[in-house]
PyMOL CGO cylinders between C-alpha atoms (Angstrom):
from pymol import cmd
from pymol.cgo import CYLINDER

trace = [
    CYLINDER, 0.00, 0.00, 0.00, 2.76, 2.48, 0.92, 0.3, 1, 1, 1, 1, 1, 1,
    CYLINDER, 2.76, 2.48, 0.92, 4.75, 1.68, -1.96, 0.3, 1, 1, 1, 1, 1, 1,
    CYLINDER, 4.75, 1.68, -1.96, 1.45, 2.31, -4.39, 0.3, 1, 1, 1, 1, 1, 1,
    CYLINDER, 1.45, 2.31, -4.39, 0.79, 5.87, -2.43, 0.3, 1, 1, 1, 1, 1, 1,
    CYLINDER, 0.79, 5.87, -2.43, 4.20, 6.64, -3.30, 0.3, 1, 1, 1, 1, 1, 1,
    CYLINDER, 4.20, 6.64, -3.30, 4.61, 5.68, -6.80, 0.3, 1, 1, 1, 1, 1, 1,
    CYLINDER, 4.61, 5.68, -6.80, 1.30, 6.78, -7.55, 0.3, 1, 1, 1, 1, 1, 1,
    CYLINDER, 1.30, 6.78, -7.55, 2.57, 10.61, -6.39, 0.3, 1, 1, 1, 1, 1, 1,
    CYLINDER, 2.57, 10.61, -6.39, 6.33, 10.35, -7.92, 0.3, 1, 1, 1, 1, 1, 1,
    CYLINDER, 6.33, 10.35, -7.92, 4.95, 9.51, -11.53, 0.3, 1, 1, 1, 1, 1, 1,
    CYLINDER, 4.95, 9.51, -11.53, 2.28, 11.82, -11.32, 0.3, 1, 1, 1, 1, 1, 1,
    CYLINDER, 2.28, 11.82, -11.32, 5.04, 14.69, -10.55, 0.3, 1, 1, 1, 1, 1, 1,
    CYLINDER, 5.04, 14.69, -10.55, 7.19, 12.94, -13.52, 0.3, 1, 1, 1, 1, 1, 1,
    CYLINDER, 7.19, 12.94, -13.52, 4.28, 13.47, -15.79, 0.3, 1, 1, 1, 1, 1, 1,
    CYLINDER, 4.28, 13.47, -15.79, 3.77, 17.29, -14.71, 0.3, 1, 1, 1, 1, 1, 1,
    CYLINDER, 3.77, 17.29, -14.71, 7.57, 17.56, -14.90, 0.3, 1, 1, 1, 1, 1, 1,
    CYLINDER, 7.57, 17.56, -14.90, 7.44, 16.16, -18.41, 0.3, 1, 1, 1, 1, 1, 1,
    CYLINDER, 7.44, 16.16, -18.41, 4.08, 18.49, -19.59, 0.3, 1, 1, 1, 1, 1, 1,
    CYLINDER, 4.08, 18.49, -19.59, 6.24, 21.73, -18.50, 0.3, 1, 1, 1, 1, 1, 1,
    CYLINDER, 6.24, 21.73, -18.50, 9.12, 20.41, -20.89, 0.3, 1, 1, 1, 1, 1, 1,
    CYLINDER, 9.12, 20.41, -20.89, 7.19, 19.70, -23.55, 0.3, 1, 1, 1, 1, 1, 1,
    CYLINDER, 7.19, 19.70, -23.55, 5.37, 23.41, -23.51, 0.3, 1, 1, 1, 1, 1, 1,
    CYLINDER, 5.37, 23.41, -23.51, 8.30, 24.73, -23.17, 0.3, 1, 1, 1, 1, 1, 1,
    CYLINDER, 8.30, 24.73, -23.17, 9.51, 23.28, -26.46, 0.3, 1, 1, 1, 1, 1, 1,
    CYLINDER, 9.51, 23.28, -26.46, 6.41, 24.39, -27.96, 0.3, 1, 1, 1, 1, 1, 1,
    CYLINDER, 6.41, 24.39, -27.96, 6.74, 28.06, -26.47, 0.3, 1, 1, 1, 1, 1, 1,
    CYLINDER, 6.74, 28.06, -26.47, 10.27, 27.96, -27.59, 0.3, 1, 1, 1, 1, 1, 1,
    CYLINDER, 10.27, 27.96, -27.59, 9.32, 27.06, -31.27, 0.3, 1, 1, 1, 1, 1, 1,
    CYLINDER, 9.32, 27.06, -31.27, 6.28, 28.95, -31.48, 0.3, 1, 1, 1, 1, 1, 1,
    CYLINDER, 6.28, 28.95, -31.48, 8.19, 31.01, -34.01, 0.3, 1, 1, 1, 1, 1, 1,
    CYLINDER, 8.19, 31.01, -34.01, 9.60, 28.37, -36.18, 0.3, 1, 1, 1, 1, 1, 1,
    CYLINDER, 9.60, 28.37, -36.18, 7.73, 27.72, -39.37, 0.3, 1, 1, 1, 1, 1, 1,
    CYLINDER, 7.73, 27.72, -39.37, 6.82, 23.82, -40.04, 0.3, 1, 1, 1, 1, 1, 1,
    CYLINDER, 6.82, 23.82, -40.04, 7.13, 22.82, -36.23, 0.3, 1, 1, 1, 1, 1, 1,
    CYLINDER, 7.13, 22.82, -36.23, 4.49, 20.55, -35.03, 0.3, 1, 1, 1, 1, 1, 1,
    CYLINDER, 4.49, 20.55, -35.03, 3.29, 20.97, -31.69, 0.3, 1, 1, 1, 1, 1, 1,
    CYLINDER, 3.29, 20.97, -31.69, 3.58, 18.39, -29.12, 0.3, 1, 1, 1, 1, 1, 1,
    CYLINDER, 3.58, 18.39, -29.12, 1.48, 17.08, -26.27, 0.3, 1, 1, 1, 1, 1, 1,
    CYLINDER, 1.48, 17.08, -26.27, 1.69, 15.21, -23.15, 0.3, 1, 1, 1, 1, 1, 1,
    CYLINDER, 1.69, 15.21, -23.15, -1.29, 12.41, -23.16, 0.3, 1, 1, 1, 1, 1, 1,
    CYLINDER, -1.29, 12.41, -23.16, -1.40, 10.72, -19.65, 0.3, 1, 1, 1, 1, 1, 1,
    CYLINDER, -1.40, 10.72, -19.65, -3.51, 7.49, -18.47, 0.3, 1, 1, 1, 1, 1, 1,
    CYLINDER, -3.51, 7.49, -18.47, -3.92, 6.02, -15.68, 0.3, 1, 1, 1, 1, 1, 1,
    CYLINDER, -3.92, 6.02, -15.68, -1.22, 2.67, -14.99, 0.3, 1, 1, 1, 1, 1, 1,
    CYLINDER, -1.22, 2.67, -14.99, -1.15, 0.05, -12.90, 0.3, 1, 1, 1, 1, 1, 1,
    CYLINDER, -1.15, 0.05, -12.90, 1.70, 1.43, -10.82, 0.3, 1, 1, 1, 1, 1, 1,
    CYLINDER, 1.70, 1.43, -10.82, 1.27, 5.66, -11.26, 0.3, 1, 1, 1, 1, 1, 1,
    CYLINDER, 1.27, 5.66, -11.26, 0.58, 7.72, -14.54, 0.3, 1, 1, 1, 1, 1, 1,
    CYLINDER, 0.58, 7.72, -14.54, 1.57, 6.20, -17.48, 0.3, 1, 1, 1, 1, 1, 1,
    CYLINDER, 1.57, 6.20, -17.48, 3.04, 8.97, -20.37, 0.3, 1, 1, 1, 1, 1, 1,
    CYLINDER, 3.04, 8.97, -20.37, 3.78, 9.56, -23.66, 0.3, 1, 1, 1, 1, 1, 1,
    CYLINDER, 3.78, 9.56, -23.66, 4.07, 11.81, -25.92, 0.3, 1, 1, 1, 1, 1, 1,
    CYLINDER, 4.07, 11.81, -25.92, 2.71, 12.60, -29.41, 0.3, 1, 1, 1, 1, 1, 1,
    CYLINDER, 2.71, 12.60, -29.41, 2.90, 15.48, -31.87, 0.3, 1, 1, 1, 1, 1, 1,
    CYLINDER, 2.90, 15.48, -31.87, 0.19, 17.10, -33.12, 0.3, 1, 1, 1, 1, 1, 1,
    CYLINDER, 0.19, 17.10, -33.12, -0.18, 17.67, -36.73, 0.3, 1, 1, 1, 1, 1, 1,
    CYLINDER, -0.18, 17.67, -36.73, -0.24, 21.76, -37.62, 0.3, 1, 1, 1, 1, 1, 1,
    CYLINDER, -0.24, 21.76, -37.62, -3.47, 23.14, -38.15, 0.3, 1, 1, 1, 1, 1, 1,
    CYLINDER, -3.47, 23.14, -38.15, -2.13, 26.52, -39.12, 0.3, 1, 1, 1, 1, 1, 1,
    CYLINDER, -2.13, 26.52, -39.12, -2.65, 28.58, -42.20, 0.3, 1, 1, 1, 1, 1, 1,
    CYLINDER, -2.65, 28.58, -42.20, -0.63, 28.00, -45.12, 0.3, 1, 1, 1, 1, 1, 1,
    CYLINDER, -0.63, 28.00, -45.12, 1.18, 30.72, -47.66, 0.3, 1, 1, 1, 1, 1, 1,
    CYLINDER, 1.18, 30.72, -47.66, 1.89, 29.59, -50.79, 0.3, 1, 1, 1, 1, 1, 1,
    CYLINDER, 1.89, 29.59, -50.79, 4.73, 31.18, -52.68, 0.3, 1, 1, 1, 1, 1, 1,
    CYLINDER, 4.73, 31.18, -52.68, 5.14, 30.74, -55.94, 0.3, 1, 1, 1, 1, 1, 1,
    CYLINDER, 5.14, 30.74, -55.94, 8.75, 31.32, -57.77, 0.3, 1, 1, 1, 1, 1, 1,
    CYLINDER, 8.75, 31.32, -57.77, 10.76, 30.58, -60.80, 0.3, 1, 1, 1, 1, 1, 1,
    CYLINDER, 10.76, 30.58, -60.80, 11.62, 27.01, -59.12, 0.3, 1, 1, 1, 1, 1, 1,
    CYLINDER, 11.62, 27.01, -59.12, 8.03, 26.00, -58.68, 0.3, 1, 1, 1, 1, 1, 1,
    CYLINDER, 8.03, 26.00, -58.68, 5.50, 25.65, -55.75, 0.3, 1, 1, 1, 1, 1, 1,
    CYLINDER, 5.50, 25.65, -55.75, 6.94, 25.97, -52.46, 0.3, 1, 1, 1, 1, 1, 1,
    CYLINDER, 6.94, 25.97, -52.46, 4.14, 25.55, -49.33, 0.3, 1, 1, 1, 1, 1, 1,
    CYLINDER, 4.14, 25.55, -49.33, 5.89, 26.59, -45.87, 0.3, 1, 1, 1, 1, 1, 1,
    CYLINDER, 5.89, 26.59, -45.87, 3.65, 25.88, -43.01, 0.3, 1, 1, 1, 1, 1, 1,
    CYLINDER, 3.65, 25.88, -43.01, 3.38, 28.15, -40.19, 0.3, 1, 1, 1, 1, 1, 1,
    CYLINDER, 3.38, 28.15, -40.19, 3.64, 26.39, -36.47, 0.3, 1, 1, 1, 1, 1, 1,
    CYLINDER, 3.64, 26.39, -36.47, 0.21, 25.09, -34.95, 0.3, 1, 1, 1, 1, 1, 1,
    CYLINDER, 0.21, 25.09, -34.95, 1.49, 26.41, -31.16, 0.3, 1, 1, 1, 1, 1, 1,
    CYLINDER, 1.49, 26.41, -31.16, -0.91, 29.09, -29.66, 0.3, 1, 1, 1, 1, 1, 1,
    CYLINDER, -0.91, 29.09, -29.66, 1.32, 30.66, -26.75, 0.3, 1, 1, 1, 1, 1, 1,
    CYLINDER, 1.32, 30.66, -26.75, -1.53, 31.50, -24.26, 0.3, 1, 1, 1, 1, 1, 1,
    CYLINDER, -1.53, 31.50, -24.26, -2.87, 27.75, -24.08, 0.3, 1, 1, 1, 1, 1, 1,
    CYLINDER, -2.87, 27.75, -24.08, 0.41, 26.24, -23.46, 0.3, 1, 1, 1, 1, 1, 1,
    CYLINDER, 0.41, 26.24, -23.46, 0.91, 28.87, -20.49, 0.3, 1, 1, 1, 1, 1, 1,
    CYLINDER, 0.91, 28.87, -20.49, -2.39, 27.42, -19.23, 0.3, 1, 1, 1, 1, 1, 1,
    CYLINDER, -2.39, 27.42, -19.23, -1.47, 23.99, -19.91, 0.3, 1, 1, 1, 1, 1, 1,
    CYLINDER, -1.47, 23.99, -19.91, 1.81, 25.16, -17.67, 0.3, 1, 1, 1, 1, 1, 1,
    CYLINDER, 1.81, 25.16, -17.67, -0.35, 26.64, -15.04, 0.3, 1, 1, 1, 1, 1, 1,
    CYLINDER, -0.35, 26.64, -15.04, -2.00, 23.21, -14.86, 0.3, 1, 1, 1, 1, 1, 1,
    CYLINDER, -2.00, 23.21, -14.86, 1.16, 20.96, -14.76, 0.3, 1, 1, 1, 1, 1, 1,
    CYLINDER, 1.16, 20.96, -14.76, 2.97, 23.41, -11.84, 0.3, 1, 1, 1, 1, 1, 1,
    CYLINDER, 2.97, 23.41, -11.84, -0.56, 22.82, -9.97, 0.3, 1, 1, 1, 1, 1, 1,
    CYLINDER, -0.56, 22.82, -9.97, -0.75, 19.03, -10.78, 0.3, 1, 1, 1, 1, 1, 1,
    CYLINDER, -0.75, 19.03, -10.78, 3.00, 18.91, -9.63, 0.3, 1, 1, 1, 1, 1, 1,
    CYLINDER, 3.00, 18.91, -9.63, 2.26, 20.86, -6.13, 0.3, 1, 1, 1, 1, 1, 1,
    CYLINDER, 2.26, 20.86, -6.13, -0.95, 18.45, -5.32, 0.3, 1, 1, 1, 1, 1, 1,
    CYLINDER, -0.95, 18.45, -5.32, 1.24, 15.01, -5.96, 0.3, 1, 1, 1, 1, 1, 1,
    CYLINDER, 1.24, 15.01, -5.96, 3.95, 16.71, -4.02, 0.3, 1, 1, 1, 1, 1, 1,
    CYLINDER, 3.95, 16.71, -4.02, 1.95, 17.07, -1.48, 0.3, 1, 1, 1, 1, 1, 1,
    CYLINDER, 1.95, 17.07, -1.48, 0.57, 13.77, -1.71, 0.3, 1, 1, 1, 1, 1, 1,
    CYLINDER, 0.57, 13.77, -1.71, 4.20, 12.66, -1.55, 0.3, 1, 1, 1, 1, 1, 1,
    CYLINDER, 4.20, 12.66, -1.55, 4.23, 14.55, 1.70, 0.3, 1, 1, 1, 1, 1, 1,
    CYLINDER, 4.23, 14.55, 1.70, 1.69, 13.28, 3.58, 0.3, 1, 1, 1, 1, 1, 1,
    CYLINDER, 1.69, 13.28, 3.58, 1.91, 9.81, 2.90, 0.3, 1, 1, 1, 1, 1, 1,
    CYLINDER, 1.91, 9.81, 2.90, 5.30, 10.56, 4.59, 0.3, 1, 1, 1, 1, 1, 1,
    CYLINDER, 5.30, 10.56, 4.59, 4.06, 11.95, 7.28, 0.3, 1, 1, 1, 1, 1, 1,
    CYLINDER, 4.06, 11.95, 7.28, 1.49, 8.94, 7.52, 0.3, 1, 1, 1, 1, 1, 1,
    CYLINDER, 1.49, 8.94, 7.52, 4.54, 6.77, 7.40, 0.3, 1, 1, 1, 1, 1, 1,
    CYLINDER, 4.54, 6.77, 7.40, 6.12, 8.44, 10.30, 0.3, 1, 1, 1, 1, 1, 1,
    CYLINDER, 6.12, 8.44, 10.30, 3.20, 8.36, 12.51, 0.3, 1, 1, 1, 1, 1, 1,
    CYLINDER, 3.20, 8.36, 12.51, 2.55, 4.60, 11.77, 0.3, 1, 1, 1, 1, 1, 1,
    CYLINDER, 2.55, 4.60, 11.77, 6.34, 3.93, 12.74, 0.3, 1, 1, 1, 1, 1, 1,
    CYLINDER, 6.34, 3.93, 12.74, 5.96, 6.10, 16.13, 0.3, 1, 1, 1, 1, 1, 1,
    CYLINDER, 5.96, 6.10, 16.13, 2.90, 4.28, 17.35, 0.3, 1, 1, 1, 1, 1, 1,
    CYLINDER, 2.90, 4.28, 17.35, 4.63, 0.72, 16.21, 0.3, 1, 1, 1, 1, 1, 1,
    CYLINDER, 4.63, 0.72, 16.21, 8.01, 2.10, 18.17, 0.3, 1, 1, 1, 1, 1, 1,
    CYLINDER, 8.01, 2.10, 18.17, 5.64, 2.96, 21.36, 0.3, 1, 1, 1, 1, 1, 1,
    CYLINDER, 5.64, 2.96, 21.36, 3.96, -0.12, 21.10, 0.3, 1, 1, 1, 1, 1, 1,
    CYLINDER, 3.96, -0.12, 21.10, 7.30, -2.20, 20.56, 0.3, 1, 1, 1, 1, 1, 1,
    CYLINDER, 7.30, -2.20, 20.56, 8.23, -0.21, 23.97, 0.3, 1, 1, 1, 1, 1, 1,
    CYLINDER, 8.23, -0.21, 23.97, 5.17, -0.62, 26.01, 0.3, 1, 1, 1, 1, 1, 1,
    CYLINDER, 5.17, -0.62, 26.01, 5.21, -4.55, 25.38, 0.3, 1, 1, 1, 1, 1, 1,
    CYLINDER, 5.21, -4.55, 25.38, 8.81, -4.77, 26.25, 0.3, 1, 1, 1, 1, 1, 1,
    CYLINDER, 8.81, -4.77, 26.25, 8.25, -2.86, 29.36, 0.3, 1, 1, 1, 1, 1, 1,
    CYLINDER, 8.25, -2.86, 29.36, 5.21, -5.44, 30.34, 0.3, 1, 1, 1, 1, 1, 1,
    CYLINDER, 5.21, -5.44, 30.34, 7.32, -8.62, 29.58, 0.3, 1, 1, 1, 1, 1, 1,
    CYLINDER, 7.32, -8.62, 29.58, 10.89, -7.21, 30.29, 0.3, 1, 1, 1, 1, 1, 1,
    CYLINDER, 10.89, -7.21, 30.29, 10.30, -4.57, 33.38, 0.3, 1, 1, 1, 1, 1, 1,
    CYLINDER, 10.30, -4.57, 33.38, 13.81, -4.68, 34.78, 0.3, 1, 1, 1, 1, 1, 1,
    CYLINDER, 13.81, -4.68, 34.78, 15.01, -4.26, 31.06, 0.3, 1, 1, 1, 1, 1, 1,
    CYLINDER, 15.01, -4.26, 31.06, 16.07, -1.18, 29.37, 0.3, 1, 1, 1, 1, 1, 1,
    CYLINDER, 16.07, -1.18, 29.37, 14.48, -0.93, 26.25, 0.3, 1, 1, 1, 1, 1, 1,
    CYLINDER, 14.48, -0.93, 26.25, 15.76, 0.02, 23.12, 0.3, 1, 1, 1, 1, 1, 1,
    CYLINDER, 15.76, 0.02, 23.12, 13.39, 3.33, 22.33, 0.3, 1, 1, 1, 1, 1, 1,
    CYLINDER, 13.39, 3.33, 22.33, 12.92, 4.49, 25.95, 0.3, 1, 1, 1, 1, 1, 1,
    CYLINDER, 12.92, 4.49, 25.95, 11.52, 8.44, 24.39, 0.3, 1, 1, 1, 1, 1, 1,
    CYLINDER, 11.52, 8.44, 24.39, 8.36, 5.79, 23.12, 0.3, 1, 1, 1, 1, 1, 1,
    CYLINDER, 8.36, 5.79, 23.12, 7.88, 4.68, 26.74, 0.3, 1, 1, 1, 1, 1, 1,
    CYLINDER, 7.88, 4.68, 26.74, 4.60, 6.47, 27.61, 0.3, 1, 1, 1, 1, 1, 1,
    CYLINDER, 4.60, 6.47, 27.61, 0.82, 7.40, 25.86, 0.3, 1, 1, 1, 1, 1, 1,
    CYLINDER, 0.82, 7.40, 25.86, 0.98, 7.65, 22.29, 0.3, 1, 1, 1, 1, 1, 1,
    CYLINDER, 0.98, 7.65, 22.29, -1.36, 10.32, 22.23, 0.3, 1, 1, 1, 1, 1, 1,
    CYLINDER, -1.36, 10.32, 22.23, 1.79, 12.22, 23.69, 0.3, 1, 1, 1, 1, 1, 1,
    CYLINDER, 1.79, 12.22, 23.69, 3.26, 11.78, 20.41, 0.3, 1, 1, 1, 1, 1, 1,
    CYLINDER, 3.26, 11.78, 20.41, 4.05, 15.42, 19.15, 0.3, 1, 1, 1, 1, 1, 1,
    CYLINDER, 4.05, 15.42, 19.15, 3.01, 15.76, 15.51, 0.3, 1, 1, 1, 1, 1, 1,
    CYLINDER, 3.01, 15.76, 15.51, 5.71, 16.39, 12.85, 0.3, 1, 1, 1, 1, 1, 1,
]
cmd.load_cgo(trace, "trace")
C-alpha cells in the first residue's frame, strides 16, 4: 500500500515535470515555421501515470509562394502561446498536489512507525520490566506523540 501511495505521487510529478518540458519546447518554437506541436497524453497505470508523448499535426494557415523554381508551401507552427501557459499553469498545480501527496503519505509513514516504536516499547516494558528498552523516548501514551 505504501509503496502504491508513493509511486502513484512520484509519476504523477514525472508526468507534470514532463508536460512543462514539452510546452516549453512548444513556447520555444512557437516562431519556427513547419514545427508541429507536441502534447503530453497521460492514463492512468497500474503502478502511477503512465506517459507519452505525441505530436500534433499543424493546423495553421498555409502561404503559398510561388517562384521561378516551382510551388513551395511553408507551413506556419500550430502552437498558440496562451494555451500552453495554461497547460503550464495546470502541470505546476498538478506537480504541487502530488507533491503534497508525496508529503503526507510521509508523514502517515512516520506516525505509523511512532505508534509501532511505542507499542514495541510498552510490550517490552510489560514482559521485560527490569530491562532497558531500546526506544525508551516511546515509553509512555501515544497520544503524547508530538506531531511532525
Amino acid at each position: 500500500m505504501v509503496s502504491t501511495a508513493y509511486n502513484a505521487a512520484l509519476s504523477g510529478m514525472q508526468a507534470a515535470s514532463l508536460q512543462l518540458k514539452v510546452s516549453a519546447n512548444n513556447i520555444a518554437n512557437s516562431n519556427t515555421d513547419g514545427f508541429q506541436k507536441q502534447q503530453v497524453v497521460t492514463q492512468a497505470g497500474t503502478y502511477g501515470v503512465e506517459v507519452k508523448v505525441e505530436k500534433i499535426g499543424a493546423t495553421g494557415s498555409q502561404n503559398n509562394l510561388d517562384n521561378n523554381i516551382g510551388k513551395i508551401m511553408t507551413e506556419r507552427s500550430s502552437v498558440d502561446v496562451v494555451e500552453e501557459l495554461i497547460e503550464m499553469k495546470a502541470a505546476k498545480n498538478l506537480f504541487e498536489a502530488n507533491l503534497k501527496a508525496l508529503y503526507t503519505q510521509n508523514n502517515l509513514l512516520g506516525r505509523i512507525l511512532d505508534v509501532m516504536a511505542w507499542f514495541g516499547s510498552f510490550v517490552c516494558s510489560i514482559i521485560s520490566p527490569n530491562l532497558s528498552c531500546t526506544n525508551e523516548a516511546a515509553r509512555g501514551d501515544p497520544s503524547e506523540l508530538k506531531a511532525p
